[in-house]
C-alpha positions, 0 to 999 in steps of 0.5 A: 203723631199720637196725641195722649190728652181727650180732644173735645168734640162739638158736633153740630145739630140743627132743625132738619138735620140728618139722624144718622149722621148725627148718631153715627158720629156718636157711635163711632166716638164711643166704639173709638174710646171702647176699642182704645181702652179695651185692645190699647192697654189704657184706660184713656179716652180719645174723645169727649163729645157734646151735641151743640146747636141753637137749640136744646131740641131739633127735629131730624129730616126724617121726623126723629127728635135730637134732645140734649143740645147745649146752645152753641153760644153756652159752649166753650171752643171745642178741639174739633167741630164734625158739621153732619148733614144739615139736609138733605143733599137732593134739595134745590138750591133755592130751598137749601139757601133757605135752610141755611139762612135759619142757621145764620147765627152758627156762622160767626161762631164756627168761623171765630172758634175755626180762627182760634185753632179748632178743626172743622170737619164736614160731612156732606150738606154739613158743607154747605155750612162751612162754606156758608160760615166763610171757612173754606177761603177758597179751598176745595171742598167735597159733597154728595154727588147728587148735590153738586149742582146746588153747591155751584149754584150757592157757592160760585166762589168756592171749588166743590169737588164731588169726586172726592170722599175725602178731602184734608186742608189740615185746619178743615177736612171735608167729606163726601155723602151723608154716609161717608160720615163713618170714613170722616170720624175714622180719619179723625181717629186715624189722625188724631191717635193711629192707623191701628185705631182706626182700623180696630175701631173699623172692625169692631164696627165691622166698617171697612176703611175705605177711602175711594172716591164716591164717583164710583156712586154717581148717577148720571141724571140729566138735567131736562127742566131747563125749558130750551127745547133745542136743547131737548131735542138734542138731548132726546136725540143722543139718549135715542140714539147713543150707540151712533157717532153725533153729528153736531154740525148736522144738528146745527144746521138743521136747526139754523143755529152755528155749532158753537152757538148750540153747543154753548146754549147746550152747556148753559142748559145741560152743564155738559157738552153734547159730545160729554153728554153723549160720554156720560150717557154711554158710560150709564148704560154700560153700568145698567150691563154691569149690575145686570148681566154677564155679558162680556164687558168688550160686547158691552163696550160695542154695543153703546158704539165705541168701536175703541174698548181701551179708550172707553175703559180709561173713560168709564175708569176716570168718571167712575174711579173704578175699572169695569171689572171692579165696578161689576165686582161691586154692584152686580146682582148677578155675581 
């Protein structure tokens, strides 16, 4: 449905903010009223917009300054509010609840404007803030990849899930990597006007829509700090030895503990099980293969021990989003 009156657009600045998020939230608004104007036969806008925050003066995560902030609680309730990053998404969850405790008095605000029929629309640790403001209620959210693990960790009561770039509940849309901020703002164009806009605002920004899941993305990084050094050990064992079959029941019992006891002191440690640990790892080493050489994608497949190349395909297809020869077409520096 195409909706003819300008919607109001407050989009939100806070200290540590991500620059880029922010201004290209701006940019794209600007190049979506340009293109409607230019190749739609109008002289209307589609967005109004106003940076909106607790101060009239931020400071970016990179050191840039953000001026011409409207004090949030000088503003009235704008049609959509777009959250950016708020921080960087490579925080601890320690240091990202401290973030967001400087924050606290947008909350109320965003909750009560979201109660009163404004959408909400979040761009990855721009999450985190509403989750924080208690909007989500429960519905599945998105974020970066790298910040999953500090999503959990804040928000056990919320659903997080960072396979998805994009995630629309109507009343809040949820986006994933600070970078996926111009699919969210084209989406909102697409929504609130047409398709055809998006995609003419898209390539006069020269931004193809795309709105695959950002697992495509993700690297495997896991977790060694945790300070079990059974676990350690296991773990060191898998990455050296990956292309062989683990042996958990040999592992345990070298290590007179019970399999289920290990496995699940290893989940506790690690967040996966040895043999989803042992998947994972695989599945990265393969991606190195991919971006890196033309070795055939069977002979890749074997040489990390899967003796069943169909298997591993659907496997690499479900924790990447993309089949082999998509995920080489991509990223490989040798194509």
């Amino acid at each position: 449905m195409v909706k003819k009156s300008v919607l109001n657009v407050g989009i939100v600045v806070n200290e540590r903010c991500q620059a880029s998020s922010v201004f290209a939230v701006t940019d794209l608004i600007i190049a979506a009223n340009y293109t409607l104007q230019k190749y739609f036969d109008t002289n209307a806008s589609l967005f109004n917009y106003q940076l909106i925050g607790l101060k009239t003066s931020v400071h970016a995560y990179n050191g840039s300054q953000i001026n011409s902030v409207n004090k949030i609680q000088d503003c009235k309730r704008p049609d959509i509010v777009i959250l950016p990053g708020a921080f960087e998404s490579v925080l601890t969850a320690e240091y990202s609840q401290k973030q967001l405790s400087k924050m606290s008095r947008l909350f109320t605000t965003l909750k009560q404007w979201h109660q009163d029929g404004t959408t909400v629309a979040s761009v990855c640790t721009g999450n985190f803030i509403l989750a924080s403001a208690d909007i989500a209620a429960g519905r599945t959210l998105t974020c970066h990849w790298a910040s999953e693990k500090t999503a959990h960790q804040l928000f056990p009561q919320e659903c997080f899930d960072t396979n998805q770039l994009l995630i629309d509940h109507g009343d809040i849309i949820s986006a994933g990597g600070a970078m996926s901020v111009s699919q969210l703002v084209l989406y909102l164009v697409s929504r609130f006007h047409s398709r055809e806009l998006a995609l003419a605002t898209g390539k006069l920004m020269m931004i193809e829509l795309n709105q695959n899941p950002q697992s495509r993305f993700a690297i495997f990084k896991p977790k060694t700090t945790h300070g079990d050094s059974m676990v350690s050990k296991l773990q060191q064992t898998i990455e050296s030895s990956f292309e062989m079959e683990l042996d958990i029941a040999q592992y345990a019992n070298k290590a007179g503990i019970g399999e289920r006891q290990l496995c699940r002191r290893f989940k506790k440690a690690t967040g996966e099980t040895p043999l989803s640990y042992l998947q994972r790892f695989r599945v990265e080493q393969v991606k190195i293969g991919l971006e890196s050489s033309n070795k055939a994608i069977n002979n890749l497949i074997l040489d990390v021990g899967y003796e069943d190349p169909t298997s591993f395909r659907r496997l690499f297809k479900r924790l990447t989003g993309l089949t082999m020869q998509e995920y080489r077409s991509r990223f490989s520096a040798t194509s």
